[in-house]
N, C-alpha and C positions, 0 to 999 in steps of 0.2 A: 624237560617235561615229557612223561611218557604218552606214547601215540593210544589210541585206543585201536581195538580191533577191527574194527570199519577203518579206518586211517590210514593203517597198515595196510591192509587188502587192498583199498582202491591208489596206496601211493607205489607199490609195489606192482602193478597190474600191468604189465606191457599197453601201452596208448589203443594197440592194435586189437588187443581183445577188450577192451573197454568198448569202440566206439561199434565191434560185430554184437556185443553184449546188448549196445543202446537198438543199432537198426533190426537184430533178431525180435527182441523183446518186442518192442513196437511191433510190430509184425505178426507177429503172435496172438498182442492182445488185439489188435484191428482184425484178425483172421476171427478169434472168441467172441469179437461183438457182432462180427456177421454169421456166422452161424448161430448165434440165443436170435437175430431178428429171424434169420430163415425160419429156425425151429419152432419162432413164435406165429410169423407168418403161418406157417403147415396147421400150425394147430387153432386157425383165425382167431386168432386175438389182435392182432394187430392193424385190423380194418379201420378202429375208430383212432384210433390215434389222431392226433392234431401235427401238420405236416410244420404249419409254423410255431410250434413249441417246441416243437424238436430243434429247431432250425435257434431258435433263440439259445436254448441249449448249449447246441456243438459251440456259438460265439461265445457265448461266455468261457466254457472249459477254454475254447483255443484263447481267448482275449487272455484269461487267468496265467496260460500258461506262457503266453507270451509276455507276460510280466514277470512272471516269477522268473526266465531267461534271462532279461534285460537284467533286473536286480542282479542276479547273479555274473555275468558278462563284467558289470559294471566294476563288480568286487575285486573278480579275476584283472581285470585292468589295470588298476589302482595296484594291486600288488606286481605285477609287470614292468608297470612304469618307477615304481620301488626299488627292484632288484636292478633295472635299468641305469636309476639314479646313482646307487649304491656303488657300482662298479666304475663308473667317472668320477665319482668322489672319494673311494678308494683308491685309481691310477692318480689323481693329482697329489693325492697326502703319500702316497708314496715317492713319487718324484723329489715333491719338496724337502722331503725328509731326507733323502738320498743326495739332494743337493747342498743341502745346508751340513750333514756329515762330511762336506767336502773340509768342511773350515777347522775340522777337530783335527787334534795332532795323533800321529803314529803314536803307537798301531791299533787305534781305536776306532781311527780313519776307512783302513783296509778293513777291517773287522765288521762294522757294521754296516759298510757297502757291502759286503759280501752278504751277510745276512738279509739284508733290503731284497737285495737278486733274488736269493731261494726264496724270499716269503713270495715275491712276485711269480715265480713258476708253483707257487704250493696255490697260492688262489687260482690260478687259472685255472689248476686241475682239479681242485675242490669246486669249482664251478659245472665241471663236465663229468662229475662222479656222482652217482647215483646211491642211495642209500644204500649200506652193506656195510660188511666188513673191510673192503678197501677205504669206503669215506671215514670211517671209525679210526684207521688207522692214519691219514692224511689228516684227521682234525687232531690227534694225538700231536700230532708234526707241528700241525699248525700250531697249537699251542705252547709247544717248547720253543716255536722261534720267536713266539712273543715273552716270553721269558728270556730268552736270550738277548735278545734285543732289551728290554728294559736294565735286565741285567750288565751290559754294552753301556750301556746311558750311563747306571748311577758311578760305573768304573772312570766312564769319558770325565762326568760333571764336577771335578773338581779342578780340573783343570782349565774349564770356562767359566766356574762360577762369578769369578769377580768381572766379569763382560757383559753387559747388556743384550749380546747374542747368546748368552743362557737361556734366557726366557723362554726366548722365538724357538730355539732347537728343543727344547722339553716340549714346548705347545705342538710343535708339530710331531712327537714321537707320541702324546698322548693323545692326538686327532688321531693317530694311525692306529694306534693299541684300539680307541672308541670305537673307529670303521669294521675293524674286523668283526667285534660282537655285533654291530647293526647288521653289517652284509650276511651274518650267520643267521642272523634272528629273519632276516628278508627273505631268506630260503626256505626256513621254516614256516613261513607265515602263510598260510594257504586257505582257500576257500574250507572251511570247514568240511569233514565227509561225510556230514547229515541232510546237510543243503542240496548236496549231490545226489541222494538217495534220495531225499523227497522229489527232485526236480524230475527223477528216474520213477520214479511209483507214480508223480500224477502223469508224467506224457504217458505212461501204458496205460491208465484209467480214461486219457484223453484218447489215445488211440481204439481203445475197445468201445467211447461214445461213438467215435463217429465211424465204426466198422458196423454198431448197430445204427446207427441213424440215416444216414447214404446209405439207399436203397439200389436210385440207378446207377447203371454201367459211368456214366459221366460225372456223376457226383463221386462218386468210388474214388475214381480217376483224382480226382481235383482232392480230396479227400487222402490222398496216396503222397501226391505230389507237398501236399501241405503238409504232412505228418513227417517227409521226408527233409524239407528245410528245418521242420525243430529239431531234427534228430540232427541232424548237419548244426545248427545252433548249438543242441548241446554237447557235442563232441567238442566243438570248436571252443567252448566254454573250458571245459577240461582240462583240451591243450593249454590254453592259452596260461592256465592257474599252476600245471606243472613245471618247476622249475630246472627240470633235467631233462627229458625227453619230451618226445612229441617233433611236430613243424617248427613251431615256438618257439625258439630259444632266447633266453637273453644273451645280447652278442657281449662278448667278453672283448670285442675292438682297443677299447681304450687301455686295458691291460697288456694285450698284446702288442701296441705301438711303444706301449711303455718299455715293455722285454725287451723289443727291437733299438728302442736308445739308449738304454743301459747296456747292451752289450757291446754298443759304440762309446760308451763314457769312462773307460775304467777309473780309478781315483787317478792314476799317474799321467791323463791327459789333462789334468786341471790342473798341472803343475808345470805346463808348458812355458807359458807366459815368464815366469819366472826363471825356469833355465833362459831364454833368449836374453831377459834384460839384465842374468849376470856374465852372460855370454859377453853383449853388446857393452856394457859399462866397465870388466876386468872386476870388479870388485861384487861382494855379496851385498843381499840386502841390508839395508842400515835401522831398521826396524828394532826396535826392544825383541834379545834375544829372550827375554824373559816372559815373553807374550805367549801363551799358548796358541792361537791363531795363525802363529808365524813358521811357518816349515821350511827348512833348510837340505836341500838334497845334493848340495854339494863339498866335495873334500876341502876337509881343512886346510 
């Protein structure tokens, strides 16, 4: 689905000029609403004014506006805890998958352990790659290794078919194939970029209220101070809904622990047990040669 032109701009935008964008802006229209009060002042019209209308005013804009932040905070969250999820339920359906290719026979064994690896350093870096032509070409990848990999499968699956660990091993390659599209669709999934411009046009509407309506020096003040926590709010907001840059990140931990024991796993350490017990006994396994599950790595 193609982004629109608002979408683009603000997902494209370095975080840094986004949030000089929000406190300029702000700033700006609070400077606009104090100059139309002085101007209106100079030219007495602003004597009769009612000081507590005003005052009910400024709480409603800030009350409104401090709603429409929460809603949106709340969104940003929820997709957070999404991309969050996504990434430990991606590192386990990898592992498993990885694991249980233990039990397939050469060389489909090697083969699709190997594949497992690269998909696991292709998500990582698809995690920390930012929209462009580099991600474009990383999802190209991505996707041929899931082709390869299924392709790996229907090569393996005849020679587990008659096993009841057929099943398990197909469940867990098409859990893995499923995560990939969820984790891409989580990345994608972001705070709308109309939400962000509305929430950006009312704090300057709200800021040019209370630049006209604080009059004194200490109202200003307080007036300054509070316009500066929304603006701090909706930066933070921002962050938190962007899935590549910013403070923000979603940690990629549970994929990277995963890297770290895969490069400790090769398949020929899971064949250990088996060299020792034809060490210890003189003789090979006594196993139907005829089993696909059964690997044999010693001369005849």
């Amino acid at each position: 689905m193609s982004e629109s032109f608002l979408e683009r701009a603000l997902h494209l935008m370095p975080f840094w000029s986004l949030a000089l964008a929000v406190f300029s802006g702000t700033a700006i229209a609070s400077w606009v609403g104090w100059w139309l009060r002085q101007r209106q002042t100079r030219a007495g019209e602003a004597e009769a004014e009612d000081t507590n209308q005003e005052n009910y005013v400024v709480s409603a804009v800030m009350g409104l506006l401090a709603l429409l932040i929460g809603f949106t905070f709340s969104l940003a969250i929820d997709r957070l805890d999404t991309r969050r999820e996504r990434v430990l339920m991606e590192a386990n359906a990898i592992e498993t998958t990885y694991l249980r290719s233990q039990l397939l026979d050469e060389p489909h064994r090697t083969r699709i352990s190997g594949l497992l690896v690269q998909y696991t350093d292709l998500s990582i870096a698809l995690a920390n790659t930012e929209p462009g032509p580099r991600q474009r070409a990383l999802l190209e990848r991505n996707q041929a290794l899931i082709t390869d990999l299924w392709a790996e499968t229907v090569a393996a699956f005849p020679s587990v078919k008659p096993f009841d660990f057929s099943s398990s091993y197909l469940e867990s390659m098409n859990g893995l194939i499923e995560l990939n599209a969820a984790r891409q669709q989580a990345r994608r999934a972001r705070v709308p970029a109309e939400i962000f411009l509305a929430l950006f046009l009312y704090q300057l509407i709200a800021a040019g209220v209370i630049g006209y309506v604080l009059v004194g020096r200490g109202s200003r003040r307080a007036g300054a101070l509070l316009l500066l926590l929304f603006g701090i709010s909706l930066v933070l907001v921002i962050d938190v809904d962007d899935p590549y840059g910013g403070g923000i990140a979603t940690s990629q931990e549970p994929l990277l622990r995963l890297k770290a024991s895969l490069e400790t796993w090769p398949p020929a350490k899971f064949e250990r047990f088996d060299d020792a017990s034809s060490e210890e006994g003189g003789q090979r396994d006594t196993r139907p040669a005829t089993s696909p599950l059964v690997r044999s790595t010693h001369p005849q």
